[in-house]
N, C-alpha and C positions, 0 to 999 in steps of 0.2 A: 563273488568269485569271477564274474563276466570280467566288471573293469578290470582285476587281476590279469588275467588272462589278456585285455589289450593289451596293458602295460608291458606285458611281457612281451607279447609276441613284436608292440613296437621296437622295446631294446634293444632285440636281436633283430631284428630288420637292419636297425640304425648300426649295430655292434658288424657283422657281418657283412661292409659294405661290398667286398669282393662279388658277392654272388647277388646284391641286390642290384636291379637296375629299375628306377621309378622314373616317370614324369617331371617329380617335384610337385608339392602343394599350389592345390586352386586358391585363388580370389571369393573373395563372400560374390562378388558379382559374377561370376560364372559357375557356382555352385548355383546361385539363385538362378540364372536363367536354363540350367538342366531342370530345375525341382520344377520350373513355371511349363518347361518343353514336354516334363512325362508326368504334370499335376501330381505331384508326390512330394514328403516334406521330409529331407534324410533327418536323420537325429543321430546323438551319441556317436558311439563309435563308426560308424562309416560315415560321419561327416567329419569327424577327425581325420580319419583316413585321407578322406580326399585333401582335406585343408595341410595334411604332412607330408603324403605319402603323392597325390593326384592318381596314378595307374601306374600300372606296371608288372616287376616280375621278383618273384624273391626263387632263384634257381629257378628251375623247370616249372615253378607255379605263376600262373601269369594270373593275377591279382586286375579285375577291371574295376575302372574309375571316370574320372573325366581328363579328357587331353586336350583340350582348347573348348572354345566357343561353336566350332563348327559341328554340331551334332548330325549333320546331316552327310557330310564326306571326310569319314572319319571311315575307323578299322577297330580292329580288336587291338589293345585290350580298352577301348571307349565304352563302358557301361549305358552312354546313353543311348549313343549310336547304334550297340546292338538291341537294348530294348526295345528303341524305335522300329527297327529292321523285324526282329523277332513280333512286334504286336501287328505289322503288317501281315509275315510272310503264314505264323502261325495263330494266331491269335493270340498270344500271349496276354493273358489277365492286366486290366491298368495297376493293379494292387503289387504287380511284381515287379522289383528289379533286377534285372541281370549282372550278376558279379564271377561268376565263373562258369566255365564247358569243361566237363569230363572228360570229352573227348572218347565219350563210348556211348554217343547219343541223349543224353541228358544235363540239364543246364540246372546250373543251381543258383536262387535268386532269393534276395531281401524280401520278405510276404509283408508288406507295410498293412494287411486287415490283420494279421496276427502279430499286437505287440504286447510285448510284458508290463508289466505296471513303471517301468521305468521307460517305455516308447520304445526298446528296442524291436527291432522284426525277428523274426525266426528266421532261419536260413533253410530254406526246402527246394527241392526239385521239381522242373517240370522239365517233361519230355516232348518238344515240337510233335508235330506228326500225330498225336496223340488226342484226340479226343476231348473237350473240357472236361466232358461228364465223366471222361474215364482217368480222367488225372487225379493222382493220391497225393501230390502237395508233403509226401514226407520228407518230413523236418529232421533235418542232419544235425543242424547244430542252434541251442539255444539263440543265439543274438551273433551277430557280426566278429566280436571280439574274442567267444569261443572257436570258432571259422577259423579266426586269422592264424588262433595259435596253432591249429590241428595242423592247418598247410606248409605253416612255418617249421615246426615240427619237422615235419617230413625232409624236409631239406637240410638240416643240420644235425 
């Protein structure tokens, strides 16, 4: 059902260009030098992602990715840029990556120690400010590709 659920939610990105505005798709070589910057290895669906999609915003959902090579003076929506920023400012887990803010205090990230028998991550929350010991790591959504659809969703 996950790939389903990419498929789709890519379509309607693609279908919908009015209210989508991305990046544009990463290079295998600047995919690999984010995975080498925050020791992580993306798989499936969110390395599609970046390889289709790079960052960006489908409506009011701002979808983080990668936006050039510069990980270090970059902005939102740069997934590497903010992981980096975030595993300084709060200690944010190496195992996590950042892919969306709420925007009511909590960040929701790819858990690459929790993946399914197919390598995908779970999509769970962590709250800055918070505690390691006190972080509950729940899991919103199966894999990247359930995610994409739910936000997608929302805006159409």
């Amino acid at each position: 059902m996950s790939a389903e659920n990419y498929q789709k939610a890519k379509e309607i990105i693609l279908k919908e260009d009015e209210i989508a505005d991305f990046m544009g798709g990463c290079t295998d070589e600047i995919i690999r030098l984010a995975e080498k910057k925050l020791k992580l290895k993306f798989t499936g669906f969110y390395l599609d992602y970046l390889k289709t999609f790079g960052a960006g915003n489908f409506g009011a959902q701002e979808i983080y990715g990668i936006i050039d090579a510069d990980f270090e003076n970059s902005s939102v929506p740069d997934a590497i840029w903010y992981t980096l920023t975030e595993r300084k400012e709060t200690n944010l887990p190496e195992n996590l990556l950042v892919i969306y803010d709420t925007g009511t205090g909590e960040i929701f990230c790819l858990d690459y120690s929790r993946l399914d028998e197919n390598g995908e991550p779970k999509v769970v929350t962590f709250i800055p400010g918070v505690d390691l010991e006190n972080q509950t790591y729940e899991i919103i959504d199966n894999d990247f590709g359930d995610f994409l659809l739910d936000l997608v969703k929302q805006e159409v």
